[in-house]
N, C-alpha and C positions, 0 to 999 in steps of 0.2 A: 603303677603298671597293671595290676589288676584292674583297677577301672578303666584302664585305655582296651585290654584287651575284652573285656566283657563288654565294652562299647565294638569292637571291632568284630567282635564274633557275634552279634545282635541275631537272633533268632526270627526276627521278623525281617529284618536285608535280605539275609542268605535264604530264606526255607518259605516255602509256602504255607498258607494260613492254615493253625492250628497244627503241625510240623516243627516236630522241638528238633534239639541234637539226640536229647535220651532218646527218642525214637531210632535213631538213625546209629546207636553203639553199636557195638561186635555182640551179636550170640553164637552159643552152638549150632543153631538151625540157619543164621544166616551172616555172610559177612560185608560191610557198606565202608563205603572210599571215609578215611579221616584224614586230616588234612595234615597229620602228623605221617603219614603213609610219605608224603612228599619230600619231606626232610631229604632222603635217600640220594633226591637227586642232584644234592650239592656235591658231596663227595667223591658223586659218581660223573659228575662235569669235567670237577678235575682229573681223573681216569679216562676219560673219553677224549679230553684235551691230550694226555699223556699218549695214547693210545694212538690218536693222533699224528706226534711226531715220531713217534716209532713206524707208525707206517710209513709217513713223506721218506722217511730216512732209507729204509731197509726197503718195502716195496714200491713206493711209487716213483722215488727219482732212479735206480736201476731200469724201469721200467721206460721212463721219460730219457735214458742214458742209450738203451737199446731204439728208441724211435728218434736218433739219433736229433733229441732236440738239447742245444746249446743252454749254458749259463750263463750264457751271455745278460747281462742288461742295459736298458737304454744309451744311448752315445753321452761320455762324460763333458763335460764343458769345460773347454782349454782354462789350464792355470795362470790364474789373475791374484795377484796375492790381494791388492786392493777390494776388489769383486767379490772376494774368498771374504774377506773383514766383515763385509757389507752385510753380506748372506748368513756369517754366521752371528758376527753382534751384534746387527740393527735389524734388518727386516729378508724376508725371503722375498717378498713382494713390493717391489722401490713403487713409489709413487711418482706420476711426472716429473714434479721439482726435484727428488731421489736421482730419477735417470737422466736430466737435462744437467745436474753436477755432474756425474759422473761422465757423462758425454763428454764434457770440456775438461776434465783430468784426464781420461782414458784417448782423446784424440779419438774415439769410437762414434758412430752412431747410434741414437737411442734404440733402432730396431734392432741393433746387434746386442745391444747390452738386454734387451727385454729376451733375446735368442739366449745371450748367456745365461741368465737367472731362471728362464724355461728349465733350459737341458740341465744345469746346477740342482734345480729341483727334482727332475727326474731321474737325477743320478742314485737317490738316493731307494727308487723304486726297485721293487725284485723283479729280478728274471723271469723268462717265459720259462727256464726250468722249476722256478719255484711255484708262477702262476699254477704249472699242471699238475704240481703235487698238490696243492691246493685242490682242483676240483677233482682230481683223481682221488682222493679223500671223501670229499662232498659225495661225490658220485657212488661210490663203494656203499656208505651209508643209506645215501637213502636208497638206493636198488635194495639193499638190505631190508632195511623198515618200511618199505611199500610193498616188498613180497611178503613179508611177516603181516602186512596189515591186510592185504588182499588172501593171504589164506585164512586169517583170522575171522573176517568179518563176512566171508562166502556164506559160515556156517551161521551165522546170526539172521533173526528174524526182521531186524530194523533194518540190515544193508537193502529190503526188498520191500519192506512196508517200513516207511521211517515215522508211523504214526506210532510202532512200537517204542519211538524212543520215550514217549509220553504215558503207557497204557505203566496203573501202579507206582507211578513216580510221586514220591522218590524210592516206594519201597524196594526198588531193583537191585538186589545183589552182587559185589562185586566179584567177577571171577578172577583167577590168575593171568591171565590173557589181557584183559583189561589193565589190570595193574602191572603188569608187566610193558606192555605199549604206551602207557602213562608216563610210567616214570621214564621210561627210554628217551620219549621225544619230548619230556619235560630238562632232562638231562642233557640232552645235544642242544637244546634252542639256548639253554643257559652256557654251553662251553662258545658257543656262537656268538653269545650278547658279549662274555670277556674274550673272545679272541677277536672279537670287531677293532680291537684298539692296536694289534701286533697284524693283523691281518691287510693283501695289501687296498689301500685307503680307492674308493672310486668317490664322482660326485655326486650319489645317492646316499651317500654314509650317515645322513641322520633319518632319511627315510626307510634306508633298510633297518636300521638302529630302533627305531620308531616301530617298524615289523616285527623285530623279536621280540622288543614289551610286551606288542602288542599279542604275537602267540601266547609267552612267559603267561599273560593274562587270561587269555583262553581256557590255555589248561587247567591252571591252578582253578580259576571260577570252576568252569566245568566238572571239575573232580571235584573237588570240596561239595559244591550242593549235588552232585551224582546227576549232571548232564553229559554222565561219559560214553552215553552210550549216542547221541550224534556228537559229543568233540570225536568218537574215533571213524565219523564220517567227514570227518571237517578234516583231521592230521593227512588219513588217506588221500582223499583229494587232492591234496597240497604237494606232497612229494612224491606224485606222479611225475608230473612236468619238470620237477627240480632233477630227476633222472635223464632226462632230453638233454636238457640245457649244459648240464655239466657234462654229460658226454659229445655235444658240440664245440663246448670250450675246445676240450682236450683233443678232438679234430683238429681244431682250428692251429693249437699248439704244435699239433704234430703236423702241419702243412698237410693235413688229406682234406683238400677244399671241397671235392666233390661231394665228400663224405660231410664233411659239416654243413655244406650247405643242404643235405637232404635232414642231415638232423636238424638243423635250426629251423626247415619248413615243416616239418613234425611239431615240433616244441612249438613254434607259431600255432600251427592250427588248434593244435590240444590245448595250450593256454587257452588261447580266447577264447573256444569252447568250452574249459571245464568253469575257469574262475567268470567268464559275461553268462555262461549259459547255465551250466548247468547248476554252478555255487547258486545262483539265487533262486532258479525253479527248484533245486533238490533240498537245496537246507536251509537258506533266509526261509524258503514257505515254510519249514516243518517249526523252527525255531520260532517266528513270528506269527503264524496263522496255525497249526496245526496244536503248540503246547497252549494255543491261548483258548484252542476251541474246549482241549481236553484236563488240561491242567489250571491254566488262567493265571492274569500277569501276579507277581509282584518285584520285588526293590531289585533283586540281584538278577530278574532275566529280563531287567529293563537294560542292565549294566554290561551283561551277557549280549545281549544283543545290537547295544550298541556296537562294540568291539567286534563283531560279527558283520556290521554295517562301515566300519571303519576299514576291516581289510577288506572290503569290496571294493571300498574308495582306491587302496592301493592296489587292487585288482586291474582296475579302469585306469590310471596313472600309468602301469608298467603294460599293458597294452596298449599305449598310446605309444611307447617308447618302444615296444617290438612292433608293428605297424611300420612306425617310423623308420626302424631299420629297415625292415624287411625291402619297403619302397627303393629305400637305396641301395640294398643288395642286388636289388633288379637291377635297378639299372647302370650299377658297376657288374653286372654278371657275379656277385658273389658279395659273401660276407666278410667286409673286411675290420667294422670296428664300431662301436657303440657310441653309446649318448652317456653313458657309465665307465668307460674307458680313465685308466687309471694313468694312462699318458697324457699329458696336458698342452703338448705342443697342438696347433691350431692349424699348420698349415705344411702345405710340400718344403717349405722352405729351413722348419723348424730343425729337423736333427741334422744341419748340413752344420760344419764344420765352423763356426764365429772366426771371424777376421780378426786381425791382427789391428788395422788398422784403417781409421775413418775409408781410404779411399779403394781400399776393397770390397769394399759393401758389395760392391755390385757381381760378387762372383762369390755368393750364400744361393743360389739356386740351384740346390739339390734333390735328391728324391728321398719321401717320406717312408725312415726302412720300416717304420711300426706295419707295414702289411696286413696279415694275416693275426699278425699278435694283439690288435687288442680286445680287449672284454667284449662278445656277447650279449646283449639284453638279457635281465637274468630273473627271475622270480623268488620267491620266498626263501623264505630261510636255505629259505632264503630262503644261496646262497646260498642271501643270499636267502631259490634257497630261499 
């Protein structure tokens, strides 16, 4: 174990040349990030998780109760004890030869029975009351830690010359500010990573999964070799727009269309603007051109900047995916539902009520009540976000 971790903690990966760790201990004259500082923020995920349901509980669904939005969820799918077997001891998803059996047991048609195992699956999704406890959470947070970050970092020298993040590195001090925004947003990304699995499921679930690694990464790198002074350019950044978005959710939850659709066209423009525009002229340049002019590469700000170059990529992916809506918000005159949407029916026809029997089919044409409910395009941590 000690040779794994003296191989893991390798003074030449993490530090720049000739930059031990004994350089970089606690004195009286100065204090620098150790990466035992992080510890903190396990114990403090599960408090924040905790903290969490105490809110959805007591503030946000009272809240979701007065905007007089329902617990309602998705339309359940008529009881088939046969169908019910299928779904719960063989598969959720029949495959052709699956549904052409059961066609000719059930006297059903396949499109009914593919309607049935739709809505059976969705049955199992949460409310648009739970949805907006959910981002009525999200929301709360990070309006919180983006106003915390943006009084923090006014007074700092790098929010204005980020070549400061470079001048004397690593010898930069850590202050309480610092380590206090660290550990916060190292501590929510992490209650994020284990509530991805109880949280409700969209179909970005391994790419936003993939996101909070990828943050989880960011920070830890960052803080351990003391690039904390642009990650708390990089955190700031990020949950700007995740403020927008979740307050467009909760719009959209609560039927004020007008109002969501002017948030979502906010949240649109400042996305693509902060994460196409500004993320790589403001920090790829300082990260990639400006530590190399003043600092100079080595192992772990190749590693650093990978991961740096990675969420760009998912920058570009989820602007592709708000784009996309937005196009169709136009020309539905509004926001009604995502390319992440956590309802999986497909068409007007899906939440209408399944037939009885094969020769009904023909009167499943209903209207699509998901409306206004479903998911938003959404960004980082997210989430999300």
């Amino acid at each position: 174990m000690a040779g794994i971790l003296a191989w893991f903690w390798n003074e030449r990966f993490w530090l720049p040349h000739n930059v031990t760790w004994a350089d970089l201990k606690n004195t009286e004259e100065a204090t620098f990030p150790q990466a035992e500082d992080l510890y903190l923020a396990c114990p403090l995920a599960f408090c924040i998780f905790m903290i969490r349901l105490v809110f959805e509980r007591f503030i946000a669904r009272p809240c979701a109760m007065g905007l007089k939005i329902q617990a309602n969820g998705p339309q359940k799918a008529q009881p088939n004890a046969i169908l019910e077997k299928v779904f719960t001891a063989i598969t959720k998803h029949p495959d052709e030869k699956r549904l052409e059996g059961l066609s000719k047991q059930l006297d059903w048609d396949v499109r009914t029975i593919q309607r049935w195992f739709r809505q059976r699956r969705n049955q199992e999704k949460p409310s648009t009351l739970a949805r907006f406890c959910e981002s009525m959470w999200r929301f709360t947070f990070y309006l919180y830690i983006f106003t915390y970050g943006v009084r923090f970092l006014k007074k700092t020298p790098w929010l204005w010359n980020t070549k400061e993040c470079w001048y004397n590195y690593p010898y930069q001090p850590l202050t309480v500010d610092i380590h206090y925004y660290y550990v916060l947003e190292l501590s929510f990304y992490l209650s994020l990573l284990f509530s991805r699995f109880t949280d409700i499921r969209r179909k970005d679930f391994l790419i936003m999964f993939l996101h909070h690694v990828a943050a989880i990464s960011l920070i830890v790198f960052s803080y351990v070799n003391n690039m904390a002074r642009v990650g708390t350019l990089v955190m700031c950044l990020h949950d700007a727009a995740d403020v927008l978005i979740e307050a467009a959710k909760m719009a959209n939850y609560a039927k004020c269309q007008i109002l969501c659709n002017l948030l979502f066209a906010m949240f649109a423009i400042f996305f693509i603007t902060s994460r196409l525009g500004v993320y790589p002229i403001w920090i790829l340049n300082t990260t990639l051109f400006e530590s190399w002019e003043i600092v100079g590469p080595y192992p772990s700000w190749w590693v650093f900047n990978l991961l740096l170059v990675l969420l760009q990529l998912l920058h570009s992916f989820w602007s592709y995916l708000i784009v996309k809506t937005a196009c169709r918000a136009i020309s539905k005159g509004k926001v009604s539902k995502d390319d992440r949407s956590d309802i999986e029916s497909s068409s007007d026809e899906d939440d209408s009520p399944a037939p009885s029997q094969k020769h009904h089919s023909s009167a499943t044409n209903g209207t699509n009540k998901n409306g206004t409910n479903g998911y938003l395009t959404g960004a980082l941590y997210p989430d999300e976000h």
